[in-house]
Steps between C-alpha positions, in 0.01 A plus 500: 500500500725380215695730304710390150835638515703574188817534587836477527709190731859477657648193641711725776355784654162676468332674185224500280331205569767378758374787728151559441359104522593463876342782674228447288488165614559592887175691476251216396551608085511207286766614225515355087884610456559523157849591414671726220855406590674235662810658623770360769482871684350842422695694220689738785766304541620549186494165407290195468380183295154360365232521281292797400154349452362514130175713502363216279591251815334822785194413323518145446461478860247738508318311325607185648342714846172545281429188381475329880176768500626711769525834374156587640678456836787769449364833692854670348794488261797648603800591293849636594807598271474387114848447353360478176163670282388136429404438879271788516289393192463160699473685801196718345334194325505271859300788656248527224447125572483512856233773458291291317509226682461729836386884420571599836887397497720792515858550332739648700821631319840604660635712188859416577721727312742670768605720756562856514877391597552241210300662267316279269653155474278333255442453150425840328224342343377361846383819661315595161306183517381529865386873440300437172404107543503385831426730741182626349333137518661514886268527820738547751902624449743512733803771345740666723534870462766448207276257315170708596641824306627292224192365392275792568818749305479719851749581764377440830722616780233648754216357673233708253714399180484157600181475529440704202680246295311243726160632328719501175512087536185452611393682176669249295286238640565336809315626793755366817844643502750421753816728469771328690758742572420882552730726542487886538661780598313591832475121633733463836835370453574128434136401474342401186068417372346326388138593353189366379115638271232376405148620441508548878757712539874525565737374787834531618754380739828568594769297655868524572750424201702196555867544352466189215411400199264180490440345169152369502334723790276666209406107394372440843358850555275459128380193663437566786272809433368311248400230718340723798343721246298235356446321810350823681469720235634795698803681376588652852500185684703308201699748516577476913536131465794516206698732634495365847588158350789668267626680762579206744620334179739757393613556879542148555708503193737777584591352816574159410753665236376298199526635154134282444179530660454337830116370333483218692638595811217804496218267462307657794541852366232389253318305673457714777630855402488707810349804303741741736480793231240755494282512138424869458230608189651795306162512283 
């Protein structure tokens, strides 16, 4: 399987593209990184140096990808948070070309805007564009619960409004949606879900709610699915296998008291997640 990731990179710690290319890897993916940014560290700090990468340059390399005749080889592009609206236009255009050169590849697009504790922390023009533009032309998203009622203009705080608002995405055009944080009133304390639909059906799962905040866990979650769902095709067993492998990344994590992801040191979470949570189908 190869899959051409757009991007972005950090020299220290784990995001974008500096999370999502190793477990990737770990699993037997071969991974095109292309990068947006170039940054020393992820923007939570505060602080940080390098280059945001000219869309003109994203597709350069794109291009540069294209012209070695491997496009026909991609099975899925995968995109992350776009700091600016010139990415997605490059972003949009590289799938069109993948698809031509392979119709089955699949796009799979983790419409990074927020959280419902932040708020939204992008552009204002950012989650316009991924509502109108780039979702629609999407197969496969991966929002959290924030993100998911964002884009669809609902408010899901229940298991039937989130899946309500689940149908609400899927209407827009792609057909896989991975929400990947539920939370709702009636859910047992200090766990949190994660849930997944397709033409199928609909699956959840619940695990217990680690006290942290990771940057980069949803870049490594969006792959992941990604990966297992076009490898098997199954939602409910992509599903299993990414939160099993988050999990023991995110624990592993917490108890090594690092601000960053432990990635490397929870290499055998992805390649052999445990599946220890129970996948139930709520439709």
């Amino acid at each position: 399987m190869k899959i051409l990731s757009i991007q972005s990179a950090v020299a220290y710690g784990h995001v974008g593209n500096s999370a999502a290319v190793f477990p990737l890897q770990r699993i037997g993916v071969e991974v095109l990184p292309v990068y947006t940014v170039n940054f020393s560290n992820h923007t939570g700090y505060g602080a940080w140096r390098g280059p945001l990468i000219s869309p003109d340059d994203v597709r350069d390399v794109i291009t540069g990808i294209e012209e070695r005749g491997v496009l026909g080889q991609i099975d899925a592009v995968l995109s992350g948070y776009q700091g600016g609206e010139g990415i997605g236009d490059v972003i949009i255009d590289a799938v069109a070309r993948v698809k031509a050169a392979n119709p089955n590849a699949v796009y799979a697009c983790d419409p990074v805007m927020g959280n419902a504790k932040s708020g939204c922390f992008v552009a204002p023009a950012i989650p316009v564009l991924l509502r109108e533009r780039v979702v629609p032309v999407a197969d496969i998203i991966t929002p959290n619960q924030f993100e998911l009622g964002f884009l669809t203009e609902t408010e899901p705080d229940t298991l039937e409004s989130t899946l309500a608002s689940v149908d609400a995405a899927r209407a827009m055009g792609p057909r896989t949606v991975l929400v990947t944080s539920v939370e709702r009133p009636d859910a047992p304390a200090d766990t949190i879900e994660m849930l997944a639909a397709d033409d199928r059906g609909a699956w959840i799962v619940q695990t217990p709610r680690l006290p942290l905040k990771a940057n980069g866990s949803g870049d490594v979650t969006a792959a992941l699915f990604t990966a297992h769902y076009v490898r098997t095709g199954d939602a409910a067993l992509a599903l299993r296998k990414t939160v099993s492998s988050v999990f023991d990344l995110l624990e592993r994590t917490l108890a090594s008291g690092e601000r960053e992801l432990q990635l490397v040191e929870s290499q055998d979470a992805y390649a052999h997640p445990r599946e220890q949570f129970e996948v139930t189908q709520v439709r």
